[in-house]
VEXLUMBA-363784 format. One line per 8 residues: for each residue z, x, y negated of N, C-alpha, C, CB. Coordinates in steps of 0.05 Angstrom, whole numbers, plus 32768, in hexadecimal, padded with zeros to 4 digits. Each point is the difference from the previous one (the first is absolute). Glycine has a CB too. Example, Ala and Ser with C-alpha at 12.3 -4.5 7.8 and 13.67 -1.06 7.14 Angstrom:
# residues 2
809C/8108/8072/8000/7FEE/7FE8/8000/8012/7FE8/8019/7FDA/8017  7FD9/801F/7FD4/8001/8010/7FE8/800E/7FF1/7FEA/7FD5/8018/800D
//
This chain:
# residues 62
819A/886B/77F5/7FE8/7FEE/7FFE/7FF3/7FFD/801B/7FF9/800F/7FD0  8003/7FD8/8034/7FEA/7FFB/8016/7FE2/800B/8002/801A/7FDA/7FFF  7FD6/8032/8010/7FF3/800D/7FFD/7FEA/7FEA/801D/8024/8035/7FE2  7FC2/7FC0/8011/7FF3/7FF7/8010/7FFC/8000/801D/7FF7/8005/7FDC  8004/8012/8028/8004/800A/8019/8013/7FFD/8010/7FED/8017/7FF0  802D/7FEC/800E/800E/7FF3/800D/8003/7FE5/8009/800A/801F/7FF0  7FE3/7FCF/7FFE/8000/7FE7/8006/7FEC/7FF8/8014/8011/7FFA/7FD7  7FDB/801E/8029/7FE8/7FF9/8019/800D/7FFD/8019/7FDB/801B/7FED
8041/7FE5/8019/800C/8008/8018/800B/7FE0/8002/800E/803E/7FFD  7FEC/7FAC/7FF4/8011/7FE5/7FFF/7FE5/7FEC/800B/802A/800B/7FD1  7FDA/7FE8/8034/7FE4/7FF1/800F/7FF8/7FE6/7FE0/8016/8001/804D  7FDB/7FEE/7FB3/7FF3/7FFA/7FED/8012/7FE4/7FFC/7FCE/801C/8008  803C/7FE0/8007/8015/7FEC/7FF2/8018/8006/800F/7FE0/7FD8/7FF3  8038/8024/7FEB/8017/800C/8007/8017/7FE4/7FFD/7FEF/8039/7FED  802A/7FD3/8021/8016/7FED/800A/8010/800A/7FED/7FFC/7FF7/8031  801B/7FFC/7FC3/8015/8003/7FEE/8013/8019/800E/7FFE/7FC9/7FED
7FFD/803B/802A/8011/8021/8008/7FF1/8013/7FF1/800E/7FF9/8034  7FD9/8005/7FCC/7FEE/8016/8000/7FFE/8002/7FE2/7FE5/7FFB/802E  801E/7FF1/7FC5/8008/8000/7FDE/8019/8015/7FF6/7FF3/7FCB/8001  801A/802C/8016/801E/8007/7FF8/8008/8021/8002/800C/7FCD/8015  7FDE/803C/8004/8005/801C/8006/7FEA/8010/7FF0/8014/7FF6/8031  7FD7/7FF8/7FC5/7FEB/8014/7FEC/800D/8005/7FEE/7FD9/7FF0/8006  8035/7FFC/7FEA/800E/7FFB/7FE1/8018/8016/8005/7FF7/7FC3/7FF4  8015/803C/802D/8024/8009/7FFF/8008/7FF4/7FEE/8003/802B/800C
8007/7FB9/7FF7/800E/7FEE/7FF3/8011/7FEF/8021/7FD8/7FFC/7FC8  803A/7FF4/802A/800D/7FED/801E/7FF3/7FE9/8007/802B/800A/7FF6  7FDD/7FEA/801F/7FF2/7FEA/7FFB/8005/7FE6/7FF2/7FF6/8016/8021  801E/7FEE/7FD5/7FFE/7FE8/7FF0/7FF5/7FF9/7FE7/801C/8002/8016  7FE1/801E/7FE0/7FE6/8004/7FE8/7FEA/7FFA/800A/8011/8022/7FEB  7FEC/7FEB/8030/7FDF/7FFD/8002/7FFB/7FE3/7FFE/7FF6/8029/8021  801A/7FCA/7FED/7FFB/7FDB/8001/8004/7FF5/7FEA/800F/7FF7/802A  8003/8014/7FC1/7FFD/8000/7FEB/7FE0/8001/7FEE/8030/8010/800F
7FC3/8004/7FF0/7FF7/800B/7FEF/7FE2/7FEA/8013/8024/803C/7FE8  7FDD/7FC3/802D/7FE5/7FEB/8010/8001/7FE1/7FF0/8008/8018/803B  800E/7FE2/7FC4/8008/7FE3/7FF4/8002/7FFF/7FE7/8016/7FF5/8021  7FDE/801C/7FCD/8007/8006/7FE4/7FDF/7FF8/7FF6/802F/802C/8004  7FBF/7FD6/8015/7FE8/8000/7FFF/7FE8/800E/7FE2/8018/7FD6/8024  7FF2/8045/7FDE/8002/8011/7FEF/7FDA/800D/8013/804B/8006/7FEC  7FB4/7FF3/802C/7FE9/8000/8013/8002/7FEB/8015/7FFC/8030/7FF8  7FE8/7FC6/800A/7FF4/7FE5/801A/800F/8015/8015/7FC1/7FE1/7FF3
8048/8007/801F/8009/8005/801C/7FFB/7FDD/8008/802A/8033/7FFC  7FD9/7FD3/8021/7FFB/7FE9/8013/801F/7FFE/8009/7FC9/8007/8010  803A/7FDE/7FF7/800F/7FFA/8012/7FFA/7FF8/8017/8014/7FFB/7FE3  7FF0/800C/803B/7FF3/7FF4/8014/801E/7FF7/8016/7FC8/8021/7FF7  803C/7FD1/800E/801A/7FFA/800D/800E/800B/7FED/7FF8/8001/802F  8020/800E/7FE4/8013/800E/7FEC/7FF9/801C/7FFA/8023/7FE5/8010  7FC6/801B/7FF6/7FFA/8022/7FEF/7FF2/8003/7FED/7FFE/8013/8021  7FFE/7FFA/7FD0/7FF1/800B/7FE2/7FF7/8012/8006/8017/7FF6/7FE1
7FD0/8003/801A/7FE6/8017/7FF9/7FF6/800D/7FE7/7FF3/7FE8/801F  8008/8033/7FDE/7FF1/7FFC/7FE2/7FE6/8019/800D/8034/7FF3/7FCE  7FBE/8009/802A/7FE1/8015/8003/8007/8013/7FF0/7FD9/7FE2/8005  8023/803B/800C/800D/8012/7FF1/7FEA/800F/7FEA/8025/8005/802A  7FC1/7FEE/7FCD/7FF0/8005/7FEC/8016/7FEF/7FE9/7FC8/8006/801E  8037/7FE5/7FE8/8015/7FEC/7FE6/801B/8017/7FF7/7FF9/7FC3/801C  8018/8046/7FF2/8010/800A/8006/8009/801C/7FEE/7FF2/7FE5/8029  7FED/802B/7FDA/7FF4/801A/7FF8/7FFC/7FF9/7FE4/7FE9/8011/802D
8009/7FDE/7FCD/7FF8/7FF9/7FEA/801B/7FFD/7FEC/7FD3/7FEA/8018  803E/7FFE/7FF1/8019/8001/7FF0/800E/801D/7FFA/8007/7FD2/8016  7FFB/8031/8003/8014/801E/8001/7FF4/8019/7FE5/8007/7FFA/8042  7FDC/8005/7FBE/7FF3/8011/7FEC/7FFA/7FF2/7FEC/7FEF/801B/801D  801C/7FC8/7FD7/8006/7FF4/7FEC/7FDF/7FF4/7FF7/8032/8020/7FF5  7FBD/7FDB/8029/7FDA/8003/7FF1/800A/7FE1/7FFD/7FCE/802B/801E
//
């Protein structure tokens, strides 16, 4: 289980790597699971953003 705290160590908006290595999943899940829009993320060029309050919230199912 992910344990909060460990997440204070991620800055407040996260990149589909940083999805990928919280979850330990690959990346094609993680880009997966961003485009499933299961949680808001941004697109800005070619990167994806998601605020890792949105993120927290999913992950703990609030």
């Amino acid at each position: 289980m992910i344990i909060v705290k460990d997440l204070e160590a991620y800055p407040e908006v996260l990149n589909v790597e940083d999805i990928q290595i919280i979850l330990g999943i690959g990346r094609r899940q993680a880009y997966q699971l961003v485009s499933s829009q299961q949680f808001h993320s941004v697109r800005i060029g070619k990167r994806i953003k998601i605020l890792k309050k949105v993120f927290v919230n999913w992950l703990y199912g609030n």
